[in-house]
N, C-alpha and C positions, 0 to 999 in steps of 0.2 A: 342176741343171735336170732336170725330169720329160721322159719320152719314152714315148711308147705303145708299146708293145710287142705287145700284140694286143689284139683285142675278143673278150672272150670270150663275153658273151650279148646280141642281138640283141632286139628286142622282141617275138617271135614265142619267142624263151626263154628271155623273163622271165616271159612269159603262162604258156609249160608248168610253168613251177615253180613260182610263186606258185598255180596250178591246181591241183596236185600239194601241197602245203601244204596248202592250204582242205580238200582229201579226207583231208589224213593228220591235221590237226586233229581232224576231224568224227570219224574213224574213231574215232582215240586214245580221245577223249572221248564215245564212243555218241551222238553226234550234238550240237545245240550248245544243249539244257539249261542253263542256268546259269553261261554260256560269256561270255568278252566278252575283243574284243582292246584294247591297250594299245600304242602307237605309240611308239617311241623318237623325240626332235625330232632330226633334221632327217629325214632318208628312212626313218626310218621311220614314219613319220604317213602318207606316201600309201602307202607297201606297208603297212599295217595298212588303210587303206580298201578297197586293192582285194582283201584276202583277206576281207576280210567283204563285198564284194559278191559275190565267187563263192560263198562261204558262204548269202546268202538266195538265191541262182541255184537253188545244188545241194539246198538244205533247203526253201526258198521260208519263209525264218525271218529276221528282218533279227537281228543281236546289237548288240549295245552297242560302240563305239569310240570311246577316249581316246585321247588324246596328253598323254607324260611328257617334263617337260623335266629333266634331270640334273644343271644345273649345277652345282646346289649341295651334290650327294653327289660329285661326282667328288672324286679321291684325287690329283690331280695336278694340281689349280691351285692359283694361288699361295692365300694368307691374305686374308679378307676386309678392304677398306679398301689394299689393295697396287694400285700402276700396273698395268695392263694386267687390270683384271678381266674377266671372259666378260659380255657381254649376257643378260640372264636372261629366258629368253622364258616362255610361261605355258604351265604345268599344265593341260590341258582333259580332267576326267575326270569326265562329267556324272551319275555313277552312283558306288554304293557298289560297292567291292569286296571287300565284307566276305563271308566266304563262296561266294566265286565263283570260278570255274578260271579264269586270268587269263593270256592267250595275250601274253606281251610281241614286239612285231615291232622287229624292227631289219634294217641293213641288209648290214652287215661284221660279222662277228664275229674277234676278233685277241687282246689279251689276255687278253679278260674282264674289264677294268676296268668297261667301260660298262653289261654284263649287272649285275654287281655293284652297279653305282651306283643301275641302275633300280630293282633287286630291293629296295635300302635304301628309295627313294622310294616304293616301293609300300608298303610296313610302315608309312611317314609316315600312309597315307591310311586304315587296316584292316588287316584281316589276311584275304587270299584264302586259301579252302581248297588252293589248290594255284596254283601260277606254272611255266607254259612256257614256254619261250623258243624262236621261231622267228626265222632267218635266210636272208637270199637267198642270202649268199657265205660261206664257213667258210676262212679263210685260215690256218688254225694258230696257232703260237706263242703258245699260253696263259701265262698269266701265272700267273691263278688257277684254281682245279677247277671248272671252267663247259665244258659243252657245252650244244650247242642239241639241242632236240628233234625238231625239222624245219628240215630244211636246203635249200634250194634247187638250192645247187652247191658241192662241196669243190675248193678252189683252193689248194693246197700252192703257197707264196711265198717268197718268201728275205726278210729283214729292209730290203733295200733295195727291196722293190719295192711299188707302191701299188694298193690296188682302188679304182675310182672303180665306182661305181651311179652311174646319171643316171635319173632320173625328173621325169614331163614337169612336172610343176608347178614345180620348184626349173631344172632344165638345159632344159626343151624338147623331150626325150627320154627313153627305155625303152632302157637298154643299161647293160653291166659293162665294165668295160676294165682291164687291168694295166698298169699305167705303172712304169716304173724310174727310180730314184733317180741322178743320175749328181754 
């Protein structure tokens, strides 16, 4: 059984970090040129929308945003045609990303399996001149040699314990919270 353990970001910061993102993007990248982010499914589809609306706030530039669904590069589901397959939701990625700096958003970062899986699904579609990876929550325990480029919050976890992001479109709220595994 899960138990909350604390809340760790509030909606007032989620705002400053994701704020804090869109600047450290823009910066990185001399401003947002040839830029365009790419939404991991589930949270991160609306944290990729709302760093690109601070993005034409602070540029007055709108960029490009897609949403990447994973299922079918992950590494740890069963074999296709197996009980209990994942629902395969769709790809919306209404631009080429052929030659473009391609800002991946997600919302947990923990093994790096999923960074990984994105990374293959984007090579499915082009080949972008360059791939970032941006994260709201950096929980450790890598699996594979993946860091994110911009980080929201580092949240050092123990193996039993859970980050939940809620955002309003999927929870009805803007908050991080650590829940333990009991």
């Amino acid at each position: 059984m899960a138990q909350l353990k604390a809340r760790l970001m509030d909606e007032a910061a989620m705002n400053r970090a994701l704020t804090r993102i869109a600047h450290e993007i823009l910066e990185h990248n001399d401003g947002c040129e040839n830029l365009c982010l790419v939404g991991i499914r589930r949270r991160g589809e609306p944290l990729a929308r709302v760093i690109a609306e601070k993005i034409a706030l602070i540029e007055g530039q709108k960029i490009p945003v897609g949403t990447l669904d994973i299922t079918l590069y992950r590494d740890d589901l069963s074999p296709a045609g197996e009980a209990g397959q994942p629902r395969l939701n769709r790809t919306q990625v209404p631009f080429s990303i052929t030659g473009k700096r391609v800002v991946l958003v997600d919302d947990v970062l923990f093994t790096g399996r999923t960074a990984r899986a994105a990374i293959d699904a984007l090579f499915s579609m082009g080949r972008p001149a360059r791939i970032q990876l941006a994260i709201l929550v950096d929980r450790g325990h890598r699996e594979l040699p993946i860091r994110a480029d911009y980080v929201g919050k580092n949240v050092p976890t123990s193996r039993t314990e859970l980050i939940a992001v809620k955002v309003p479109e999927i929870d009805g709220e803007n908050a991080v919270e650590i829940w333990t595994m009991e």
